[in-house]
C-alpha positions as a Markdown table, in Angstrom:
| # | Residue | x | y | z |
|---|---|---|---|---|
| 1 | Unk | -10.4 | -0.8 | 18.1 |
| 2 | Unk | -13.1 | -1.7 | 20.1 |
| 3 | Unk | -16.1 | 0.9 | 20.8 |
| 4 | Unk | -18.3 | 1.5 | 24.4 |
| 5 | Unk | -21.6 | 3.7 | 23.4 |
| 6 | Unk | -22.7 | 5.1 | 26.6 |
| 7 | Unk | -26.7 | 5.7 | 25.8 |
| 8 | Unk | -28.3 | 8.7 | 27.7 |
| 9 | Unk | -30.0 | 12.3 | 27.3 |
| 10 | Unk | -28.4 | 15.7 | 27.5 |
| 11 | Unk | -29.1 | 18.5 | 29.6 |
| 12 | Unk | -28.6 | 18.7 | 33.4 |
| 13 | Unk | -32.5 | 17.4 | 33.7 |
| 14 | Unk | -31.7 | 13.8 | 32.5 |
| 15 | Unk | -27.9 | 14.2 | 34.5 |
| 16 | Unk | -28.5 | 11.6 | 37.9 |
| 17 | Unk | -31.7 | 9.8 | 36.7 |
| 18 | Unk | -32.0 | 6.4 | 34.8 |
| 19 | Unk | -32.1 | 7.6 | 31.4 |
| 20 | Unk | -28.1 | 8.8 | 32.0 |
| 21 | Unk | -26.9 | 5.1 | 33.3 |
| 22 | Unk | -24.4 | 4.6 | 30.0 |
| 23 | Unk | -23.5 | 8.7 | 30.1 |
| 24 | Unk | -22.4 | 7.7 | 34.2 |
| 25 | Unk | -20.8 | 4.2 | 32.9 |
| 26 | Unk | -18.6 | 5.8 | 29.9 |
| 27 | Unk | -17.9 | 8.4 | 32.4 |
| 28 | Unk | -16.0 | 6.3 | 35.3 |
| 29 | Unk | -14.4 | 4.3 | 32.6 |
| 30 | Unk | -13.0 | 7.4 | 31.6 |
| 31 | Unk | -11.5 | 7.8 | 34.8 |
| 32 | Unk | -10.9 | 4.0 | 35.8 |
| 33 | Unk | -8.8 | 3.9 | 32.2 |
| 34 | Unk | -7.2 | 7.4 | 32.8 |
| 35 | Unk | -8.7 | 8.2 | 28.8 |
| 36 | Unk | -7.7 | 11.0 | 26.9 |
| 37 | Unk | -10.2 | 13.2 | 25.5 |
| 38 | Unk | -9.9 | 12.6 | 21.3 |
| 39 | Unk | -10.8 | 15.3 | 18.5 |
| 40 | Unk | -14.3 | 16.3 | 17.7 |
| 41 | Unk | -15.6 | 18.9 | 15.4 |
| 42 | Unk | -17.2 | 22.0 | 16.8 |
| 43 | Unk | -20.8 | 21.3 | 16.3 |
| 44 | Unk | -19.9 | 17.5 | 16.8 |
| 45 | Unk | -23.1 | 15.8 | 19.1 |
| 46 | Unk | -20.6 | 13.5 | 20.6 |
| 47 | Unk | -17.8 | 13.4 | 23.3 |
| 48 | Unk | -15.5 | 10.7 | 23.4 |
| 49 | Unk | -11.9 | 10.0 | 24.7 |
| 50 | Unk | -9.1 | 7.3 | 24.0 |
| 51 | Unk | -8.0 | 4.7 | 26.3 |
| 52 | Unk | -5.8 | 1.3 | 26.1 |
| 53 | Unk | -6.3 | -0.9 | 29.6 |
| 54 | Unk | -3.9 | -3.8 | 29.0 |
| 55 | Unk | -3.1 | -2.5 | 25.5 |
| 56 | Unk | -6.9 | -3.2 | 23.8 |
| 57 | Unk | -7.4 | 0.5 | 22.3 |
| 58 | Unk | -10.8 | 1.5 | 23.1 |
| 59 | Unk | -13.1 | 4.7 | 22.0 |
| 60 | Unk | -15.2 | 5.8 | 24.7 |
| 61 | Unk | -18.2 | 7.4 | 23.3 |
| 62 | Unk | -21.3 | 9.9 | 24.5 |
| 63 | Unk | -23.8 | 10.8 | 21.7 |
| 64 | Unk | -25.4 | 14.2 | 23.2 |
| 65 | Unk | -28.2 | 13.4 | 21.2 |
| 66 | Unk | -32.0 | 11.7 | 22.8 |
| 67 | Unk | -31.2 | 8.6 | 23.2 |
| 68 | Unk | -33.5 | 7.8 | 20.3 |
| 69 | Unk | -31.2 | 9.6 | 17.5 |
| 70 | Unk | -27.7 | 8.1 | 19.0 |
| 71 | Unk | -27.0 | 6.4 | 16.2 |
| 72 | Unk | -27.1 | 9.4 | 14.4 |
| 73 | Unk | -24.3 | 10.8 | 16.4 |
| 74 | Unk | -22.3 | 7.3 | 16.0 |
| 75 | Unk | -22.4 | 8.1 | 12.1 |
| 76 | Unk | -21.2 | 10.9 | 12.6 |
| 77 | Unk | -18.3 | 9.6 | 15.2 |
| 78 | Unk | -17.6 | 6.7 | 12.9 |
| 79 | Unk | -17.7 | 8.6 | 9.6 |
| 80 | Unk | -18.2 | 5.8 | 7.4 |
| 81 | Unk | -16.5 | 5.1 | 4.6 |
| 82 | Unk | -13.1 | 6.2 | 5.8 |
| 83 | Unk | -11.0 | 2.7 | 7.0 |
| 84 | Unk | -8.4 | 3.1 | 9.4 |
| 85 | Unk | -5.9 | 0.5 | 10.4 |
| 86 | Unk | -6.5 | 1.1 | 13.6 |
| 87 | Unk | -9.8 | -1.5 | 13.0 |
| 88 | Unk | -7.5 | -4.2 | 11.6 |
| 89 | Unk | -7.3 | -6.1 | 14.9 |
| 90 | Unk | -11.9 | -5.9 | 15.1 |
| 91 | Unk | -11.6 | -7.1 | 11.4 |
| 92 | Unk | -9.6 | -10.0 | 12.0 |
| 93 | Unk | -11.2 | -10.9 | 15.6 |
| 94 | Unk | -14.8 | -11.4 | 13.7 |
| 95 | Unk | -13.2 | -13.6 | 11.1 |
| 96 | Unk | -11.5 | -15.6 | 13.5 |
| 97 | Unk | -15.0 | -15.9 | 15.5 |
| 98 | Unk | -16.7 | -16.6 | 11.9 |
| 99 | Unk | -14.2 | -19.4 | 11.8 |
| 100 | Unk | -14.0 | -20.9 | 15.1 |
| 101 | Unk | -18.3 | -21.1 | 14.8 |
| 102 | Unk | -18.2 | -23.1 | 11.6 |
| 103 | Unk | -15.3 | -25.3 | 12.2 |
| 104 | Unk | -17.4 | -26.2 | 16.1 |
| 105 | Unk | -20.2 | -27.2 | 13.8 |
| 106 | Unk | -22.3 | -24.2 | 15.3 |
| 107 | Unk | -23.2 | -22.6 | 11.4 |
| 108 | Unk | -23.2 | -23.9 | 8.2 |
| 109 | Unk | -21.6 | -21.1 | 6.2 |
| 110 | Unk | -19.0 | -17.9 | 6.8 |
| 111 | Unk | -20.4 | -14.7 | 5.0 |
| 112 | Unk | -18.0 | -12.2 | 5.2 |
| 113 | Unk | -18.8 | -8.1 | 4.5 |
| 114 | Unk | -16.9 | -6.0 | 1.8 |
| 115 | Unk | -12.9 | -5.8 | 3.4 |
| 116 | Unk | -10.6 | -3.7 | 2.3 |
| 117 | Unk | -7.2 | -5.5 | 2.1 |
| 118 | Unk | -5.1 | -1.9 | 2.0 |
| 119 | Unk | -6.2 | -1.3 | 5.5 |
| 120 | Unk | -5.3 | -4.7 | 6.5 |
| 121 | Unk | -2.3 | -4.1 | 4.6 |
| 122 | Unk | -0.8 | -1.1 | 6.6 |
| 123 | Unk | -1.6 | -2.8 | 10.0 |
| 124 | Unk | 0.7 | -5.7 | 8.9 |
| 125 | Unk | -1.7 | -8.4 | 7.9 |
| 126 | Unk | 0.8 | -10.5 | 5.8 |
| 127 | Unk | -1.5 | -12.7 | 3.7 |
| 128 | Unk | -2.4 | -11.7 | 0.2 |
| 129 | Unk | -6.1 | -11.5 | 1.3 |
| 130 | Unk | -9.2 | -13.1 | 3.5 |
| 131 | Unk | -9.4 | -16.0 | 1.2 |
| 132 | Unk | -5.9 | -17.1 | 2.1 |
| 133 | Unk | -5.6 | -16.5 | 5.6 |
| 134 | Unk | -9.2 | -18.4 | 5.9 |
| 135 | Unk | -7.4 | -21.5 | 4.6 |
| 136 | Unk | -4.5 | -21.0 | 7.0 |
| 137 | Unk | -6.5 | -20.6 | 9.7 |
| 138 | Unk | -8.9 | -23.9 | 8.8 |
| 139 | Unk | -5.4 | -25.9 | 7.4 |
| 140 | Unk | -7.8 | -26.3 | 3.8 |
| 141 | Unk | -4.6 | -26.8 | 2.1 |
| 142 | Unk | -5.6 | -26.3 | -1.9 |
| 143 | Unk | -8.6 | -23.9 | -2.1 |
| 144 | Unk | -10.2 | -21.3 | -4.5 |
| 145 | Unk | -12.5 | -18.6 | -4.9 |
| 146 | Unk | -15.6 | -19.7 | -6.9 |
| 147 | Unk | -18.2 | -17.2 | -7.7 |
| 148 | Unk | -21.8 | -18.7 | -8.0 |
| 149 | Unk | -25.0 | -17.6 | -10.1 |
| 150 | Unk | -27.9 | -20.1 | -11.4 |
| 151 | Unk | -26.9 | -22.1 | -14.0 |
| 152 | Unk | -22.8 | -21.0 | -14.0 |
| 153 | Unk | -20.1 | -21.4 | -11.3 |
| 154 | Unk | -16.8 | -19.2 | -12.0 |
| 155 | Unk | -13.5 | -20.8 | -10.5 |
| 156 | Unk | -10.0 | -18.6 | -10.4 |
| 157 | Unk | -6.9 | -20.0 | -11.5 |
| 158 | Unk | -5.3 | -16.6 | -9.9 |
| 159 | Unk | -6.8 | -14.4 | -6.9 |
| 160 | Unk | -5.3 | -11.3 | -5.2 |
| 161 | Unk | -3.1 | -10.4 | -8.2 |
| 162 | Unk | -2.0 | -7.7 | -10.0 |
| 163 | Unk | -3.3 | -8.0 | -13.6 |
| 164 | Unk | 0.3 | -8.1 | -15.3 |
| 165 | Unk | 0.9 | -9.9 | -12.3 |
| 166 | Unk | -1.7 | -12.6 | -12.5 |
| 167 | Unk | -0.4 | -13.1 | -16.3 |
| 168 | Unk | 3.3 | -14.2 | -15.1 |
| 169 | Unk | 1.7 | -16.1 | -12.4 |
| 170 | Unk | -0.7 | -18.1 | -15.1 |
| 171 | Unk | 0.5 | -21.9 | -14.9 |
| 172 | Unk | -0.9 | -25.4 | -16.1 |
| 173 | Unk | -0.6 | -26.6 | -12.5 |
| 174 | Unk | -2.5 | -23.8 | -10.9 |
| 175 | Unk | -5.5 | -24.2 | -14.1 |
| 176 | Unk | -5.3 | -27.9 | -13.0 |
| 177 | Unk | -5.4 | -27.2 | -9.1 |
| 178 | Unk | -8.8 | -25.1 | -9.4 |
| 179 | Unk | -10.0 | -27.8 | -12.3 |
| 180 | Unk | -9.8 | -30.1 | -9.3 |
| 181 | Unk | -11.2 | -28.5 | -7.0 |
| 182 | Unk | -14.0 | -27.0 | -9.1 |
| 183 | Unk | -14.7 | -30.5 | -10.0 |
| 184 | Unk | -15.0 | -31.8 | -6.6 |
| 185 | Unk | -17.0 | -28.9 | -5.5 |
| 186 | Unk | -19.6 | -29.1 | -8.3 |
| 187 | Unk | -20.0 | -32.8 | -7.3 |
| 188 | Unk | -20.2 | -32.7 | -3.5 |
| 189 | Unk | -21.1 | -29.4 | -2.8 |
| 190 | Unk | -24.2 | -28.7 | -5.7 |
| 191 | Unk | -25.0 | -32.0 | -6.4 |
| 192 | Unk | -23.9 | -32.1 | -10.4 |
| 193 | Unk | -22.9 | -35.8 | -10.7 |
| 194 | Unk | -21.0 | -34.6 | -13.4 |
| 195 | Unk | -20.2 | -31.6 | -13.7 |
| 196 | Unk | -18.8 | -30.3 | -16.8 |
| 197 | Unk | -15.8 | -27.9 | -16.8 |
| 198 | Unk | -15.0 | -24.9 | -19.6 |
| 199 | Unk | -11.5 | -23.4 | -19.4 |
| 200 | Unk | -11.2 | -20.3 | -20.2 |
| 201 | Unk | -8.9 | -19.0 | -22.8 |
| 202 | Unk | -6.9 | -15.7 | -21.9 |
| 203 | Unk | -6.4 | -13.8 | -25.5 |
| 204 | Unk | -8.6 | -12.8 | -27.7 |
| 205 | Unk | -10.0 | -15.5 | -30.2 |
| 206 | Unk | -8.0 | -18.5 | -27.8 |
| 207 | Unk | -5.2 | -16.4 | -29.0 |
| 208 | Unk | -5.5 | -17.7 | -32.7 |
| 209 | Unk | -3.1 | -20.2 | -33.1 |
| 210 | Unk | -0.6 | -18.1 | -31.3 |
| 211 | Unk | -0.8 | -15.2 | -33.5 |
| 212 | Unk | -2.5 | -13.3 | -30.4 |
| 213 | Unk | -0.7 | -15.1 | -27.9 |
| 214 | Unk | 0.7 | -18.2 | -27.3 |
| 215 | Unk | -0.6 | -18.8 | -23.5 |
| 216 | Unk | -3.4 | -20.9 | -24.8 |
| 217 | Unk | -1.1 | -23.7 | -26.3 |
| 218 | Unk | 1.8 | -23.4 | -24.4 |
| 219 | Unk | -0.4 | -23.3 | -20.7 |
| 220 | Unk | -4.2 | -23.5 | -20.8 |
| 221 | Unk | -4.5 | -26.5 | -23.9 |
| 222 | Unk | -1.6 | -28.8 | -21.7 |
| 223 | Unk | -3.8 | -28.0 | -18.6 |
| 224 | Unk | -7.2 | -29.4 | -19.9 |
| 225 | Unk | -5.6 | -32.4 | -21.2 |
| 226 | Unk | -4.6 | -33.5 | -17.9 |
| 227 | Unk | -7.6 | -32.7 | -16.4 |
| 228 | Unk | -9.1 | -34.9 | -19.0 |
| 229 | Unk | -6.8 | -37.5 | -17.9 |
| 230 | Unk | -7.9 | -37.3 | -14.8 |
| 231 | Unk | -11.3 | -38.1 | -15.9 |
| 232 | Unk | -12.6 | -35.0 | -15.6 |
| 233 | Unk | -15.0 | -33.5 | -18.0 |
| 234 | Unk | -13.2 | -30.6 | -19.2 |
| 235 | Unk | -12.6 | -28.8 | -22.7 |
| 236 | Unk | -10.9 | -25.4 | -24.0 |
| 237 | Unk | -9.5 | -23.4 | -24.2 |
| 238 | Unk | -13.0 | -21.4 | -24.5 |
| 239 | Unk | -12.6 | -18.0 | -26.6 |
């Protein structure tokens, strides 16, 4: 949904002069878009209608506060904290911007605010989350999430995933896929000439020779050998 703010004063004194120009332009789109008039609470210091020219919904929106304050009466309008799917559309029209600006060479990074998938979700978005449709979009082909501090970098072997999900969906060729790219990232990316890998172990105590789990010799140990083969500097499973 995309959002006009009309800035002006109330009361009849402010009604015709200059300080009313986005009160008189919210107005005659009102009329221009034939908008419907949406719900407001009693002592709401807004107006605002609906309207959808060429099927783009739109809010239309007065705060009847000085123009000073209006952002107090867009809070209230826009009660944050409270996603609807109607936003999906917005959300997925500044990622697609974010994109098209880094892939022209225009920025050197995409930071992307908190999204929550669920609302995505119910308007139909059909990839697991933004990390996934950000690869579609760029044609990355093998990527991963890596979460960065000083001093430690944190690559997923899963993302997205239910818990007993992400345990079904645990594999030596994903460990090695994000080994890879971990690997190539450290190098090219932070400048580590050789960057050293720890894998992980997913039970308790590396699973203790399988008496806690077997994941660790069946999955993770077969992984890091082949990462060693590749010449990677890589060791684990790490308790």
């Amino acid at each position: 949904m995309a959002v006009v703010v009309g800035l002006g004063n109330p009361g009849g004194r402010y009604r015709l002069t200059r300080h009313n120009v986005g009160f008189r332009v919210v107005e005659r789109l009102v009329r221009r878009w034939r908008a419907q008039p949406g719900p407001a609470a009693v002592r709401a210091r807004y107006r605002w209608w609906r309207a959808a020219p060429q099927g783009c919904e739109v809010a239309l929106l007065e705060p009847h506060t000085f123009m000073n304050a209006s952002g107090e009466a867009l809070l209230e309008w826009a009660a944050p904290g409270r996603p609807d799917p109607a936003n999906a559309p917005a959300v997925l029209e500044s990622l697609d911007r974010a994109i098209a600006l880094a892939q022209a060479g225009r920025v050197a990074g995409l930071v992307t605010n908190p999204i929550q998938k669920h609302t995505l979700y119910a308007a139909g978005f059909r990839h697991p989350g933004h990390t996934e449709y950000i690869a579609e979009k760029t044609g990355a082909g093998a990527h991963a999430v890596m979460l960065a501090i000083e001093g430690l970098r944190v690559v997923l072997a899963t993302i997205h995933l239910a818990l007993r999900d992400a345990l079904d969906a645990l594999s030596a060729d994903g460990i090695v896929a994000a080994g890879r790219i971990a690997a190539q990232a450290l190098t090219t990316d932070f400048a580590i000439p050789r960057p050293r890998l720890a894998v992980a172990a997913l039970n308790p105590h590396a699973g203790e020779g399988g008496a806690l789990g077997r994941e660790e010799e069946a999955i993770i140990a077969p992984a890091v050998a082949r990462l060693q083969a590749l010449g990677i500097d890589a060791f684990g499973p790490a308790p």
